[in-house]
N, C-alpha and C positions, 0 to 999 in steps of 0.2 A: 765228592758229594754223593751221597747215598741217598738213594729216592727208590722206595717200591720193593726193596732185595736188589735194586743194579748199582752196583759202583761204577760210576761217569766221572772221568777227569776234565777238567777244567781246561780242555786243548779241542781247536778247531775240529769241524766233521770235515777232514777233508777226505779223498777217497780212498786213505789207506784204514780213517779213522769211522767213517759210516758202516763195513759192513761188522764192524765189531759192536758196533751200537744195536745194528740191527739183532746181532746174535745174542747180544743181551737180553732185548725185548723181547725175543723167539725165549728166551730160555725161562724169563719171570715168567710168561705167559704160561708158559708149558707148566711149571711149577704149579699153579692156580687154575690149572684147569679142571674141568672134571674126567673122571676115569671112560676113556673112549666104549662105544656099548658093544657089545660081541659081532661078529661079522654073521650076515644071514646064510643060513645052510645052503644056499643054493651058491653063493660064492667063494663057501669055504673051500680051502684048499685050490685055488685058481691061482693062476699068477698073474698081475693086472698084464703083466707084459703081452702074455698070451688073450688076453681079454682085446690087447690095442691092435694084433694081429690079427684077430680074427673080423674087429670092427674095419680095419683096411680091408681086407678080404672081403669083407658084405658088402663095401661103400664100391671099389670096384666091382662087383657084380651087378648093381645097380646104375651104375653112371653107366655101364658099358650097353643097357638097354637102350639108354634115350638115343633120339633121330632129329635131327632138325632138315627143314625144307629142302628137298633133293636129295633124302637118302643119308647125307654126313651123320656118320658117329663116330664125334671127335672125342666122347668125354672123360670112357675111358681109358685112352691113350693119354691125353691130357691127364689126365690123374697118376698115373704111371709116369708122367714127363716131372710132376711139377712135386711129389709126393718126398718126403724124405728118404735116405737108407738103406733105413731101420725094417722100413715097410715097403721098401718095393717090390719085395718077392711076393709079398703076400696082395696086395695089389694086381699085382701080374695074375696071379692066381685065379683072382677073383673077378679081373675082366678078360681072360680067356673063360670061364666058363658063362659068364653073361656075355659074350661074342656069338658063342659057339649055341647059346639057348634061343639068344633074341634076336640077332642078326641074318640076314642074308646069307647063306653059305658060304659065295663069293666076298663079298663084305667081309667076310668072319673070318676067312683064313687070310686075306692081306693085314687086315688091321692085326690080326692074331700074330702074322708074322712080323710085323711092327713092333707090337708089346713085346715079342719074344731078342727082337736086336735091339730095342732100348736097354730092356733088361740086364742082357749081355754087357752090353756098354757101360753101364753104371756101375756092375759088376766089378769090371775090369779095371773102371776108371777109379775108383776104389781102390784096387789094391795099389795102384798108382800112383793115389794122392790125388786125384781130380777128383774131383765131388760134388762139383757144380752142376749147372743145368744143361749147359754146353754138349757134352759128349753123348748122355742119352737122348736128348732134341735131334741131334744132329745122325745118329746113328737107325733113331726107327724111324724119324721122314726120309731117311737114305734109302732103308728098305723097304717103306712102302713106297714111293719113287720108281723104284729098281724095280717089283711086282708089277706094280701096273705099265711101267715100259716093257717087259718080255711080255704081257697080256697083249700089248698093243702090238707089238711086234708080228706074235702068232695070229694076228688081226682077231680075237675074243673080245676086246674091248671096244663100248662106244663111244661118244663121242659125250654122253650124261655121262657116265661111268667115270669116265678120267675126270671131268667137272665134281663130280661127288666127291673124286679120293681125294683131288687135289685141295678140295676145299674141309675133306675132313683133317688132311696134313696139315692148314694155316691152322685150321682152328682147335687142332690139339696144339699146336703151337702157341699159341695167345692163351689155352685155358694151362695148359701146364708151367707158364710163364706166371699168370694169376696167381696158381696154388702155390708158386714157390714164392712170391714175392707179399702176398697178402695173406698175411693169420686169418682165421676164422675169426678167430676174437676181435677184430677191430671191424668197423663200419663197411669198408671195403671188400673183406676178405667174407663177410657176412653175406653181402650182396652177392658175391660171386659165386659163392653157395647155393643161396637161394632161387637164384636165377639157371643154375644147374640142376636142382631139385626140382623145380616147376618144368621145366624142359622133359626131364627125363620122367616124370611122373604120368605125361603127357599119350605114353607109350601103354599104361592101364586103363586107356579110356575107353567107356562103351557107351552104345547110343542113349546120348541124352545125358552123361553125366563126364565131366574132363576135372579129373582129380587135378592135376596143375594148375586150371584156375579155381581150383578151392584153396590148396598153398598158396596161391598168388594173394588174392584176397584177403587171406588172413594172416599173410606176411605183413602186407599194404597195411591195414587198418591196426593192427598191435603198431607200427612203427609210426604212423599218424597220429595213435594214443597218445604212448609214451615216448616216441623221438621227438626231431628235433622237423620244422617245414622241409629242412635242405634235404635232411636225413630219407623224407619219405618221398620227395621230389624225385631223387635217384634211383630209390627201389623201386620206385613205380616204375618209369621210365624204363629200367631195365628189366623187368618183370616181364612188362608190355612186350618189351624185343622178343624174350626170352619165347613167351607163349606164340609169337606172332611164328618165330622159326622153327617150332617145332607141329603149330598148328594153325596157319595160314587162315584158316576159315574160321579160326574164333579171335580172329583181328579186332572185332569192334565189339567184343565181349571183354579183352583185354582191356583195348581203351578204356572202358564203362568201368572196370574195377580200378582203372589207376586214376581214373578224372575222380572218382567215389571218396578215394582213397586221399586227393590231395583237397580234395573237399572237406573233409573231416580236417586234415592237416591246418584248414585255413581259417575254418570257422568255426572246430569245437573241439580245440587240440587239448589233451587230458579231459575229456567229457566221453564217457560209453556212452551214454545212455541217447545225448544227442548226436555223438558221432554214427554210431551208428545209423542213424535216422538221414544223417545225410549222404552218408554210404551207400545208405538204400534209395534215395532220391536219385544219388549220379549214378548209379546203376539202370533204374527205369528211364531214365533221361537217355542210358547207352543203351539200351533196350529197341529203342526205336529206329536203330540202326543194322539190327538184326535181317538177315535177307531173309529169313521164313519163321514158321512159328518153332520149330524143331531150337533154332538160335535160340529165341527166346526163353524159351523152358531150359533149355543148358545152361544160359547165364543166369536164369533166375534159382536153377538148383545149385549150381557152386557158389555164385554168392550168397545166399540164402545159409549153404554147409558152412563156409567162411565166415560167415555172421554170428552162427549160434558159437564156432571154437572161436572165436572173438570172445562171444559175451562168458563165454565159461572158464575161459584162461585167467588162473589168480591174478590179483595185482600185485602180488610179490615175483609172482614168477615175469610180469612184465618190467618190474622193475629191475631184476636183477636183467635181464636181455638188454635195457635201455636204464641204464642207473643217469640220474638230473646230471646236465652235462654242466662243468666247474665253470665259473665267470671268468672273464679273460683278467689276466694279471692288472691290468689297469682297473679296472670294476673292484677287484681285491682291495687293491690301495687304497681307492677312494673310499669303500664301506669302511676299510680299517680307519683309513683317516678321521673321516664321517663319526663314527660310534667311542673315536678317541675325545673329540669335542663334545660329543654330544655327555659322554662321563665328565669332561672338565666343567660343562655349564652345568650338571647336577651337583657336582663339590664347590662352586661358588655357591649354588644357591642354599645349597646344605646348609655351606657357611654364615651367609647371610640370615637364613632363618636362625640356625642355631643363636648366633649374637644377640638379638633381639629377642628372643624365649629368656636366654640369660639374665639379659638384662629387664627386662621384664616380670621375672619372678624373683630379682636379690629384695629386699628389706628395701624401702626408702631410705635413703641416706638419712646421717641425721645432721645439724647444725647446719637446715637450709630453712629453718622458722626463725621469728626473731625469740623464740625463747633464746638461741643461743645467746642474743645478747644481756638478759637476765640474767643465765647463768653463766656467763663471762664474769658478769660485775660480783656475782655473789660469789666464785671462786677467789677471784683476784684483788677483791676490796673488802667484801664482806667477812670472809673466811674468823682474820685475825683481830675485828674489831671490839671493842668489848660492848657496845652496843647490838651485839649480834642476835641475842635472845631476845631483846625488847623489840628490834626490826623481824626478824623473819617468824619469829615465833609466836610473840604477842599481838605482832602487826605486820601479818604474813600479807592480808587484802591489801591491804595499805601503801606498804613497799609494791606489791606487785601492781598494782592499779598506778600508781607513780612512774616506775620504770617503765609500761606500756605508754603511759601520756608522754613518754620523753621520742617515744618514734615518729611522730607528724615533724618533728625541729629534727628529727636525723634525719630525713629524706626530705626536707626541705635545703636544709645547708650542709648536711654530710655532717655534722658536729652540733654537740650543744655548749651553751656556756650559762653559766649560775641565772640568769635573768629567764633562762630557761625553764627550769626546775619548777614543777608543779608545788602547791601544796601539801600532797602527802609526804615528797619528802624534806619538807623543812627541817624536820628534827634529825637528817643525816649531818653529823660532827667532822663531815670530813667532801662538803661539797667540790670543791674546784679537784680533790682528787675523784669524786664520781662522777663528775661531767667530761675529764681524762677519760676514764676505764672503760665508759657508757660509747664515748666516740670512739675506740681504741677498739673496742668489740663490736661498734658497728660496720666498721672499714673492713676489719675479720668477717664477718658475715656477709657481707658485700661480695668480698673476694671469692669465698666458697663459694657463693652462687653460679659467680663470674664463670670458673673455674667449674663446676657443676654444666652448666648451659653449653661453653665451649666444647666441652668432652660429650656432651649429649649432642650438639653437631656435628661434630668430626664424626661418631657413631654411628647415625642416621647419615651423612654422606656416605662412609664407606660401605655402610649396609645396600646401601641404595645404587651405589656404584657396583658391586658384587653381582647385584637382581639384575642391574641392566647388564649387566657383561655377560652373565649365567644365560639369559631371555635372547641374545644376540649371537652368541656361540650356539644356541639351540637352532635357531634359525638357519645359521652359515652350516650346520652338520646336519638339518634337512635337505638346502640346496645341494649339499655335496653328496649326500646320499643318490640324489635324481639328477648329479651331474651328467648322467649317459653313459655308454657303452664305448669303447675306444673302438676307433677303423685301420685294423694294420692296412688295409691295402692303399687306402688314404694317406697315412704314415710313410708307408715307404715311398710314396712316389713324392711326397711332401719333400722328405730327406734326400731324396734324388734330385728333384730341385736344388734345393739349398745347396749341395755338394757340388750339380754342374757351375754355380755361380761361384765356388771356390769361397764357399761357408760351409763348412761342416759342422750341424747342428751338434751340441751337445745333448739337445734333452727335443724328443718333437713328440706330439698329443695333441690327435684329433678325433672328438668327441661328437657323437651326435644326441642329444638328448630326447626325451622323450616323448617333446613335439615335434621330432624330426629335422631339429635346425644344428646346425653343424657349427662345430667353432676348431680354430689350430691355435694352438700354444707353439714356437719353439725359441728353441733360447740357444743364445750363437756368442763366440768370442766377442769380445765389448766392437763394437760397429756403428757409424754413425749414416742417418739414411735421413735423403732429401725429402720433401714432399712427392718428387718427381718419381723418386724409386718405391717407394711406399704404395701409390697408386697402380705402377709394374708390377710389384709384389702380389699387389690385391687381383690382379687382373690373370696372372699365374696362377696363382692358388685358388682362383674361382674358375681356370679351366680346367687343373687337373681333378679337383674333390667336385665339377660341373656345379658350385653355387653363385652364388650373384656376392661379393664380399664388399666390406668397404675398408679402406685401406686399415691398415693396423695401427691398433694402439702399440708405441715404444715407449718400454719404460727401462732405463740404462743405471746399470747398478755400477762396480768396481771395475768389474773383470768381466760379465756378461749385459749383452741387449736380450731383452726379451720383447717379443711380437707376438701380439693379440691379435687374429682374425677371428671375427662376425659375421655372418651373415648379414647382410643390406637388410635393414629395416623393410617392413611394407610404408609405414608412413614417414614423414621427417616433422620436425619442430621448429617453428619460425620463430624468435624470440622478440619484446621489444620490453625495451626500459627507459625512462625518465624518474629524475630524480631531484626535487628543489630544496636546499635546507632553510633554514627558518631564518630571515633576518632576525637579526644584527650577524647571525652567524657565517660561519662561510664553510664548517663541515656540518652532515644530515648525519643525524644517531640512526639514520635507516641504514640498512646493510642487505644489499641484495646477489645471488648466487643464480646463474642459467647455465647448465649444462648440460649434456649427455655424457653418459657413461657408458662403458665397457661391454657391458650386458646388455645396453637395447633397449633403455631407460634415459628418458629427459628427466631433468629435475628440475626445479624452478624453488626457489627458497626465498622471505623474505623479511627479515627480524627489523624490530622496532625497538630502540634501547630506549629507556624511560627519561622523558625529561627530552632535553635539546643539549644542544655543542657536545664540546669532547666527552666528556663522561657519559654522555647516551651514545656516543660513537663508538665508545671503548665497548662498551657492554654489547652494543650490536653487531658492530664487525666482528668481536670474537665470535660470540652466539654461531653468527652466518658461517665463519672460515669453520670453527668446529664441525657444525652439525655437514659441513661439504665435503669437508674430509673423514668423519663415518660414514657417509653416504656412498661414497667414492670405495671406501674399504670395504664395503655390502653389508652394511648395518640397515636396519628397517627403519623407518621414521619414528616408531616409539620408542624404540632402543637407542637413538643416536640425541630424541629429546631429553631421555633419561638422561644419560652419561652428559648432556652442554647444563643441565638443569640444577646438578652435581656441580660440573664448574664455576657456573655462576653464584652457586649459595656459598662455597664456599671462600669466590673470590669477594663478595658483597655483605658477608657477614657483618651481620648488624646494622647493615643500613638500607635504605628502602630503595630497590634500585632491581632491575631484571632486563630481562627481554624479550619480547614475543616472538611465535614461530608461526610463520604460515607457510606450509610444505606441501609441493604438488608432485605425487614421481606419475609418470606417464607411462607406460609399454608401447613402442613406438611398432611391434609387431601384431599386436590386437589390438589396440587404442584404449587397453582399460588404466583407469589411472585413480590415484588414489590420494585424498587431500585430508593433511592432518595439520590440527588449528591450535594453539597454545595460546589464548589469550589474544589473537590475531583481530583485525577487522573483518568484514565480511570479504568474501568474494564472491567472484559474477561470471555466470556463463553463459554467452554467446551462442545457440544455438538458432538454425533457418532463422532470426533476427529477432527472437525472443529471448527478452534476458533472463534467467533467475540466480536468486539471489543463495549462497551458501554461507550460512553463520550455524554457529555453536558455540556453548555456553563452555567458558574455559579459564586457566588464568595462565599468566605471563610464568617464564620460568626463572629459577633464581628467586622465587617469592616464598614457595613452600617447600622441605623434604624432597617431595614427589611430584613430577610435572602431573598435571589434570589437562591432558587434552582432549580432543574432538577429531575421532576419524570418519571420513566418506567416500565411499567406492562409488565410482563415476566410468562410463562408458563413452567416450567420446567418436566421433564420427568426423569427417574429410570436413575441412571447412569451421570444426566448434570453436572457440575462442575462450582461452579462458583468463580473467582477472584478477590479479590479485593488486590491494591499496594498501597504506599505513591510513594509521586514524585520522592523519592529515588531512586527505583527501574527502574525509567525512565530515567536516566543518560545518560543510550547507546540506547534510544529511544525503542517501543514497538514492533517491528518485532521478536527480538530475546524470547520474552516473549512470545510470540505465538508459537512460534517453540516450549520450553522448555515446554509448558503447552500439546501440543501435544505429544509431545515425553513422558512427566511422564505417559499421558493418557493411551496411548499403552503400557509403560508397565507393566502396572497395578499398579502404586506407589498409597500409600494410600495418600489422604491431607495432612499430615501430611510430610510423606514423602516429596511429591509433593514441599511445603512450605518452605519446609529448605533447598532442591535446589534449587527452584526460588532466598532465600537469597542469598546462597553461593554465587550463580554465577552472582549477582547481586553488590556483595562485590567487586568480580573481574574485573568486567566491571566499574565500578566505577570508579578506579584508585582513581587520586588526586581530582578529584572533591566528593569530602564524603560529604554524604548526610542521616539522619535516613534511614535504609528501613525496612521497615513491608509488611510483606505478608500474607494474611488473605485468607483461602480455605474454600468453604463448600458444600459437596455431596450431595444429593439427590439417599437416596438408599431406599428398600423398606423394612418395618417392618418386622423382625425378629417373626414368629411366635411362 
């Protein structure tokens, strides 16, 4: 395959076959690029090499200045320990003459002597193949060791003195450990930098102004900008040490710029203009911790320096420092997943519209008028008669006025016979054969229609079926869009579980979303679990992720169990139902659904099939089992009415038959819930012991195309009650149902209860007009701790 100028074979990228891919890409690009612009006079003729030698050389000149509290100047030894090579001579270089400038005389020739046996030793270890950190570590804390024991010896040394050297030996030891183990280039290797840079800058300070907390500050707030909370968490934090060890007395100037700094971080991260403002706020806030006013004016001049290179650093040049950090492999899947569906429900819906523009714009069919039957008879009868000129041509009105009077006797008996036959056409010489041809093309006409009608339902179902799938898929690739963020540390200790119990998860994912509520997927060799372990499980897993769970949903396929943990509800649902059918019969065409789902959702559902006994039963029990089981798969109420609305038009085609929907979903974590109505009776809400009444104007599904419902968003509270009836229960009208739901309220009857009063007394008012009645309750109480 050839794409772009690269020829790519058709064989795996494995790692003998990636860096040829890559060299491809290196070499199109190269091809396409533009011509590089001339190198500037000032660096011509340089060699970067010498350019990197001489940057070693300045960096140890520098580092070899800084001091931290008592004297210790580890840094540039450390630098020398931790430095490549390539560069250590030049290092060495360059912190013997920052020693020998900035340091203590004494100071400067021990640690000098240091630099000069590390050196050695790297040297040596070198040509010997050692090239690690090891041998120079070990070789100039040897000799500065060995200096300050013959100082102590010839008693020159005090007793700070050995304390200083000793402590600048760990801490060139820890930073030269740093620079060998952390790039600059990564977050870690950055901080260690900077926190060396603030220290040692610390060393140009004069009264009233500490160049290190100006780098501190404006270290702090670029990574508040544009990093990451954790990101600027740490640099503060270390910052603060950094300034505190090399400047003791600007301790709560420190603090003031790192509190500044995670302030910004917390409450106007990617915001300058506000951040800044609260950089400036936790700074006067650390202001007032200043022992004199001399404090005050130093931190308000470095932060103040810090603020302005803040506001004047590009936002390219921030970004490229802190480039948007990549979402975790998990967030990947899901947006990919996410944005795959969300493309499939635009190509159903494509397709659905498209069909329907189609057909909408072809020609009317023809032979669905009853000309066709006219012109049936005058093909098939007329054609060859020798009367033909005198009928259609001399007595065109005549014949036609005739043939139309013969359609009230063809839709009355499907057929005519001679007794039929108006007066215009008396003078046909061949009646009993045109009362044949007349019925023969009306049965033809009939059937196109038939055939017409059927193909224009099927149409209109599967259009319809298409919108709700396309409308439903859109919805399930929002949810997953705002699935959440995956928790490795969760994960692993989830899988560490599992594993101690001698299950070894194949797949584990734990989510927290973006209300903060946490859920675990994993999925384990096919396994079968009690109620008893189930609740273990939940009680496990809500110690190590510290949530409150309730046991798992198991859902067991072939070869794998999978388990759903939730978060425990704040509320729970009390459900009640009664249900009477209608003498003579002995099944109810009601059909009622109470559940909870997965997600943290009650549902309550309650369909009416039309008419009474089996055939309202059929039509309702489906209705119900369907619309439970998209509900259950995370369909919406209007997308689960669509696709049962579908089912039932085209299981009931042609005849007058449906079923109503009244659909209550609850969110058992907020209590908002949400009632959608298809043709339904009214429902009743129960709240402090007043009822009211929820209707909308709607019709039953399986009647039309397209269900016509009625949605209502409802907020329920500890204690609300909500009602749902079939029309049965409406016999004696709804005043008395308001009363009876108030009366059970006060006396504390459970739903349950509640329910099979509402029947009873429902039965009674009835009388002779029998009707199904269902009565469907459900509480809003709060979790059971």
């Amino acid at each position: 395959m050839v794409e772009g100028g690269i020829t790519m074979q058709n064989t795996p990228a494995t790692s003998s076959t990636a860096p040829r891919i890559r060299q491809a890409v290196r070499t199109a690009n190269a091809k396409t690029a533009p011509p590089a612009l001339p190198r500037a006079p000032l660096l011509h003729g340089l060699n970067r090499a010498v350019l990197w030698q001489l940057a070693a050389c300045g960096t140890g000149l520098l580092l070899s200045a800084g001091q931290v509290y008592g004297g210790a100047a580890p840094f540039g030894l450390g630098l020398l320990l931790g430095c490549g090579n390539t560069y250590a001579p030049a290092a060495a270089l360059g912190c013997l003459a920052g020693l020998l400038l900035f340091q203590p005389l004494d100071t400067a020739l021990k640690l000098a002597g240091a630099c000069i046996g590390a050196l050695t030793a790297r040297i040596v270890g070198r040509q010997l193949g050692q090239t690690g950190f090891l041998p120079g570590a070990a070789c100039g804390v040897g000799v500065l060791l060995l200096e300050q024991g013959l100082v102590t010896l010839v008693g020159g040394a005090s007793p700070a003195d050995t304390a200083s050297l000793l402590c600048s030996a760990a801490l060139a030891v820890l930073v030269g450990l740093g620079i060998h183990k952390l790039h600059i280039g990564t977050p870690r290797g950055a901080c260690l930098w900077a926190a060396m840079a603030a220290a040692c800058l610390q060393r140009a300070a004069l009264p009233g102004f500490a160049p290190g907390l100006v780098g501190a500050a404006f270290c702090i707030l670029c990574c508040a900008c544009a990093g990451s909370l954790e990101h600027t968490a740490v640099l503060a934090l270390v910052l603060a040490m950094a300034l505190t060890a090399a400047a003791p007395t600007l301790c709560f100037a420190a603090l003031a710029v790192a509190a500044g700094g995670l302030g910004t971080a917390v409450f106007c991260p990617g915001e300058r203009r506000s951040g800044a403002a609260v950089f400036a706020a936790g700074c006067a806030l650390g202001a007032l911790a200043a022992p004199n006013l001399t404090g005050v004016l130093t931190l308000g001049l470095a932060a103040g320096a810090g603020l302005l290179g803040f506001l004047l650093c590009p936002e390219q040049a921030l970004r490229a420092v802190f480039p948007p950090p990549a979402p975790p492999v998990g967030t990947q899947s899901l947006t990919s997943a996410a944005r795959k569906l969300s493309g499939v429900a635009d190509t159903l819906s494509d397709i659905a519209e498209t069909v329907n523009a189609v057909c909408s714009c072809q020609m009317p069919p023809r032979g669905e008028s009853y000309d066709y039957v006219v012109e049936f008879c005058a093909q098939h009868l007329c054609q060859n008669c020798a009367r033909r000129n005198t009928c259609w041509v001399q007595g065109y009105s005549t014949a036609m006025d005739g043939l139309y009077a013969l359609r009230g006797a063809l839709e009355h008996n499907g057929r005519v016979e001679l007794e039929d036959l108006p007066g215009q056409l008396s003078t046909c010489v061949h009646p009993a054969d045109l009362c044949a041809t007349v019925s023969h093309g009306y049965r033809l006409w009939c059937s196109r229609r038939q055939t017409r009608a059927r193909a224009e339902l099927l149409r209109t179902a599967l259009t319809e079926q298409y919108s709700a799938m396309a409308t439903a898929l859109a919805q399930m690739a929002a949810r997953l869009g705002r699935a959440g963020l995956p928790d490795p540390r969760r994960e692993a200790r989830t899988t560490q579980l599992f594993a101690s119990l001698g299950l070894e998860p194949l797949e584990c994912t734990v989510l927290t979303d973006l209300a903060g509520r946490v859920t675990a997927a994993v999925t384990l060799p096919r396994t079968s679990f009690t109620p008893g372990e189930c609740r273990a499980l939940a009680e496990e897993m809500g110690r190590i992720c510290r949530r409150d769970f309730d046991p798992p949903e198991v859902t067991n396929c072939r070869t794998v169990t999978m388990l759903h943990f939730g978060e425990r509800p704040l509320y729970r649902a009390v459900f009640g139902l009664a249900s009477r059918p209608a003498p003579p019969e002995t099944v109810s065409g009601d059909a009622c659904r109470q559940f909870c789902d997965s997600a943290g959702r009650a549902q309550m559902l309650l369909c009416d099939g039309m008419g009474t006994g089996k055939p309202a039963a059929v039509d309702g029990q489906m209705a119900a089992k369907l619309t439970a089981q998209l509900l259950q798969a995370g369909f919406a109420a209007e997308s689960a009415a669509r696709l049962v609305n579908v089912a039932l038009g085209l299981k009931n085609a042609g005849q007058e038959s449906g079923a109503t929907l009244d659909l209550l979903t609850l969110d058992l974590y907020t209590g908002r819930a949400g009632l959608f109505k298809a043709g339904a009776a009214p429902s009743f809400l129960c709240r402090a012991g007043v009822v009211r009444t929820l209707d909308g104007a709607s019709l039953p599904m399986g009647v039309l195309p397209t269900v016509t419902g009625r949605s209502t968003a409802l907020t329920l509270d500890v204690g609300d009650t909500v009602m749902m009836v079939s029309d049965g229960a409406l016999c004696d009208g709804s005043a008395w149902l308001c009363d009876q739901l108030t009366l059970s309220t006060r006396l504390g009857q459970s739903p349950q209860q509640t329910a099979e009063a509402v029947a009873a007394s429902a039965v009674r008012r009835s009388g002779a007009r029998q009707d199904d009645i269902t009565v469907a309750i459900v509480r809003l109480e709060r979790q059971k701790s």
